[in-house]
Wavefront OBJ file of the C-alpha trace (Angstrom):
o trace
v 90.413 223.281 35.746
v 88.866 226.613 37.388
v 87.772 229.370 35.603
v 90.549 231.676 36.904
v 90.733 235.542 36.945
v 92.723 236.903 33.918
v 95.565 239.510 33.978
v 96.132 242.082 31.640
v 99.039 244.057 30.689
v 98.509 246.590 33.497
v 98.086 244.120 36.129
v 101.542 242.228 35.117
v 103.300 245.922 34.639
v 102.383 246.939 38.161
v 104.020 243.541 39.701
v 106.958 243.905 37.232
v 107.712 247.566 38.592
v 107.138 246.284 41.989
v 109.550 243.266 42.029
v 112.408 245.844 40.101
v 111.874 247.795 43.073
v 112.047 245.203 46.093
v 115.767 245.049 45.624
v 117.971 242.755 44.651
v 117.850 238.990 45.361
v 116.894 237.589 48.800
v 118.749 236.795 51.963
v 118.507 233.979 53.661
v 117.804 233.671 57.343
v 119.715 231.361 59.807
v 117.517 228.794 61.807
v 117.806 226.130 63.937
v 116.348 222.329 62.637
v 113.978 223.380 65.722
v 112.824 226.684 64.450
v 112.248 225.078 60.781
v 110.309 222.074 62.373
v 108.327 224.475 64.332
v 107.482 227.014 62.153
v 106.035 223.946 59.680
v 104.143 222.253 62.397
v 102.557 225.410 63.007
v 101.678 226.747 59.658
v 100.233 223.632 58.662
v 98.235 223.417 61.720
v 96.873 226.450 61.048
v 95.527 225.454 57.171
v 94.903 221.505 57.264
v 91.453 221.488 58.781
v 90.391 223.751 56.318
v 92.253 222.016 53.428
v 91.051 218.837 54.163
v 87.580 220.380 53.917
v 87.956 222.114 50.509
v 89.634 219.005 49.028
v 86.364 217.173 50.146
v 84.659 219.749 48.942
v 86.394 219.779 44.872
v 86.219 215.939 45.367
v 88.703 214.949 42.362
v 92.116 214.358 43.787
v 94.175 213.650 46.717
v 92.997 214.469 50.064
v 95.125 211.897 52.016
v 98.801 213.536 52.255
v 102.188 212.513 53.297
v 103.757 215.708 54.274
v 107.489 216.014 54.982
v 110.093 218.032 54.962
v 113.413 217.756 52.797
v 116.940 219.329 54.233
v 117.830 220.944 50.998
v 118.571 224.569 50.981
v 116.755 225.480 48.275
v 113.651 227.729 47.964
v 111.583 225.233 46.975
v 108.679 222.704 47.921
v 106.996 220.086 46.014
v 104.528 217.244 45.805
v 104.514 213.891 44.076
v 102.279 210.264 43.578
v 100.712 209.575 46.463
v 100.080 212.052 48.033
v 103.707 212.991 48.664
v 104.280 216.619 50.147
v 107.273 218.061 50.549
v 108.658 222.026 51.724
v 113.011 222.187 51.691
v 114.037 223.701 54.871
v 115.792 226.007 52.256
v 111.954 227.666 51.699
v 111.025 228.105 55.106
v 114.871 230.119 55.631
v 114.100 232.895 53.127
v 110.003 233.011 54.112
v 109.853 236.529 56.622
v 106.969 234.882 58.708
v 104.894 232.208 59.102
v 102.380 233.419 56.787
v 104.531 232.415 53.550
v 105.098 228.716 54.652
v 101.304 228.680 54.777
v 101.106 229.896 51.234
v 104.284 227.051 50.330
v 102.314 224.407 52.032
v 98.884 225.325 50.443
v 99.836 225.572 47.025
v 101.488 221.942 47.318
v 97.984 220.596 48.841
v 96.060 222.863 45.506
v 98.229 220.681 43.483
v 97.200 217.465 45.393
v 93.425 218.592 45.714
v 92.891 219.285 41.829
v 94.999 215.955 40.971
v 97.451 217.991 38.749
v 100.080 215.285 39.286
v 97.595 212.169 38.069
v 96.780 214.230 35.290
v 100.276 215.124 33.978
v 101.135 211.589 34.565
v 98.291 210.678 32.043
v 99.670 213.759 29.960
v 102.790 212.489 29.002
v 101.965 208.965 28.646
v 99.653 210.432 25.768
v 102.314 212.995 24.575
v 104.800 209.697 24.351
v 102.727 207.695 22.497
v 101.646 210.417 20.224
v 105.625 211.308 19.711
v 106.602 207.478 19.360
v 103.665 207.230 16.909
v 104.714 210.513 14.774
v 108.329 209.033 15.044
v 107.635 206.157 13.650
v 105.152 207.679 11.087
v 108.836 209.525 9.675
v 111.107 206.850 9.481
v 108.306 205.151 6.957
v 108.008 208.029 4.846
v 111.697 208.114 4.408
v 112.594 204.651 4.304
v 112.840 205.303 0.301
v 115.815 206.648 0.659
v 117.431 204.180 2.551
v 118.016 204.802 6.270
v 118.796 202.181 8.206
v 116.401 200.183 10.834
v 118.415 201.523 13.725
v 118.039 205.097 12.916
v 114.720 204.362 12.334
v 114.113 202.685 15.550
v 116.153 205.729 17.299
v 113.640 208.613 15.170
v 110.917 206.778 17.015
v 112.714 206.502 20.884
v 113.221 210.189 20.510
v 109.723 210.999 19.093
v 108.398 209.410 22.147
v 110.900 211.307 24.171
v 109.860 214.676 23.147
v 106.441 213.441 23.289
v 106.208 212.901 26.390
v 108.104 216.239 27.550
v 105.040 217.897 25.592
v 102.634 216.163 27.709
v 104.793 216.413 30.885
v 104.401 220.556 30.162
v 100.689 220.547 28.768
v 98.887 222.735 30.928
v 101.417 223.205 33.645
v 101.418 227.047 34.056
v 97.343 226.839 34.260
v 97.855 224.385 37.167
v 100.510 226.481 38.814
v 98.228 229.416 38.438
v 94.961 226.950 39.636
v 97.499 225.852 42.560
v 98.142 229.423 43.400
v 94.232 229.952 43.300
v 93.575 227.044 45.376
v 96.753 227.974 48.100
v 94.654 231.533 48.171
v 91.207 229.695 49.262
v 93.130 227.843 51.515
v 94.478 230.449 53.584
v 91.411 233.144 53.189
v 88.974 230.479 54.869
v 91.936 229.563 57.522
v 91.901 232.853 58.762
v 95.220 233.821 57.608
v 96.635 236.751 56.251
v 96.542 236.982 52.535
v 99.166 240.559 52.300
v 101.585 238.902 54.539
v 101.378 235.444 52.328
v 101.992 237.643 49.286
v 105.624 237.726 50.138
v 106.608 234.832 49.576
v 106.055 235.500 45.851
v 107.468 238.533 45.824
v 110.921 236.868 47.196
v 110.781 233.814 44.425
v 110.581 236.887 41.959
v 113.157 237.954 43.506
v 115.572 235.130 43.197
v 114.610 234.739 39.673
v 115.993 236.518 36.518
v 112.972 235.645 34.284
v 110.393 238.620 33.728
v 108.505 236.732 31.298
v 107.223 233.316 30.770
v 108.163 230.966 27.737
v 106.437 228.929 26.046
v 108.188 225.884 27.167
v 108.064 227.274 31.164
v 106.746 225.043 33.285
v 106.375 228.089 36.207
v 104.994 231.197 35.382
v 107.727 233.648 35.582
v 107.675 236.014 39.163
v 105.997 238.937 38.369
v 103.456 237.334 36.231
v 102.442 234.611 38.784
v 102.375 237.573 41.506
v 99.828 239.611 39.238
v 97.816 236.558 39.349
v 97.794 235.795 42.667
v 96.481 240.077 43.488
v 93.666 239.137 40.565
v 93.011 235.188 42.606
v 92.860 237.020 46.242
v 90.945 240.017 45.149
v 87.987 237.367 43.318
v 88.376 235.416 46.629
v 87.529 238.145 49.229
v 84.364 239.062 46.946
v 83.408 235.741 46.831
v 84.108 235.085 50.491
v 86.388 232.263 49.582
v 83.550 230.739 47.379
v 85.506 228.299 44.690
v 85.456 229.737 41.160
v 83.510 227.676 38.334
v 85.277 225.094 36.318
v 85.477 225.118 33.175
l 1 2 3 4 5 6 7 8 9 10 11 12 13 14 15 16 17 18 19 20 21 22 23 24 25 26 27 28 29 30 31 32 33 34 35 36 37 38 39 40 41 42 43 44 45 46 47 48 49 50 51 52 53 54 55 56 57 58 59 60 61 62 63 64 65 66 67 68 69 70 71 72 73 74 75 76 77 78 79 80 81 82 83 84 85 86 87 88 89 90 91 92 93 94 95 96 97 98 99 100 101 102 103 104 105 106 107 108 109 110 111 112 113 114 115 116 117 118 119 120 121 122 123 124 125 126 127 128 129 130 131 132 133 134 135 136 137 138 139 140 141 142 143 144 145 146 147 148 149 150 151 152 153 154 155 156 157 158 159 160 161 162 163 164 165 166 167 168 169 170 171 172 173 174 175 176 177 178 179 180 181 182 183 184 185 186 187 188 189 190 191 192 193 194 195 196 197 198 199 200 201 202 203 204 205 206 207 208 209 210 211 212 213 214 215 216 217 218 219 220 221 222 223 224 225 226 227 228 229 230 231 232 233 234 235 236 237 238 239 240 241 242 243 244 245 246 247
């Protein structure tokens, strides 16, 4: 992971207040299948050059990406094993410009580039066998009293269960946040406009009730992930779109 830029209390109050006032939750624009095509084909024109060239640069994860679109209506995007890359049509219908696609489109490709989904992958493999192991661990210390093999067999099926929900979540808000980070570089070095980008998180806030994030949240709530993002793109334009450290 990168060393990322911390927010404080101040930082997270300011984007609170600012999402209370943006109004209530989102509309959604009307487009064509043409418009939506377009407006993806050109927002990822204008970042993949200079994608490509940081994932070369962070040389740990996926740099070879099958990018497509999905129908759903949904304000949502996503990316998956091999190199999978995907933005809902839904997304692109409550973006206000081009801008925030870019900003959809580059945090997918920051979760490709710092091979978040390998690792999770490993992640709850480990958190399974650790449950399944724990589970099992139970069901001998009690077997004094009696239980039988097949509730046994089940404490250990669901030990693995939760296990592996553990290590499915381990870490997931710090590579949301890294993703974020990574979506920022992404779009400073392309040239494109970081305010305008910023939207786009303002909107999800938006659409969400959440305020805060749980511990069991696997997406920083709105207004905390939007003070982040202020703390990533300030770091970014002193650095001139240097990458931060990693830890």
């Amino acid at each position: 992971m990168h060393q990322l830029p911390q927010i404080n209390d101040n930082n997270l109050s300011l984007a609170q207040s600012e999402v209370k006032a943006s109004g209530g939750p989102p509309a959604r624009r009307e487009l064509t299948d043409e418009q939506v095509n377009d407006i993806m084909a050109s927002a990822l024109a204008r970042i993949r050059p200079t994608a490509q060239q940081m994932c070369g640069e962070m040389n740990v994860g996926v740099c070879n990406w099958n990018i497509t679109s999905s129908q759903s209506r949904a304000m949502n995007a996503g990316a998956g094993s091999n190199g999978l890359i995907y933005v809902n049509r839904g997304l692109v219908e409550y973006t206000a410009n081009e801008e925030e696609v870019c900003m959809a489109f580059g945090h997918e490709i920051g979760h490709q580039a710092a091979n978040h989904i390998a690792n999770n992958q490993t992640n709850q493999r480990t958190g399974a066998l650790i449950g399944a192991v724990l589970g099992a661990a139970v069901g001998v210390a009690t077997s004094s009293t009696y239980l039988p093999q097949s509730l046994i067999t089940s404490m250990t099926s669901t030990g693995a269960r939760a296990g592996g929900s553990v290590g499915r979540i381990s870490f997931s808000k710090s590579q949301e946040r890294e993703a974020d980070y990574l979506s920022a570089v992404i779009l400073y070095r392309s040239n494109v406009d970081l305010d305008k980008a910023r939207g786009l998180l303002v909107t999800m806030a938006r659409a969400s009730d959440r305020k805060d994030t749980g511990l069991l949240d696997t997406h920083p709530a709105g207004p905390e992930r939007l003070a982040a993002w202020d703390q990533a793109v300030a770091q970014i334009r002193a650095s001139k779109g240097a990458l931060p450290a990693r830890a």
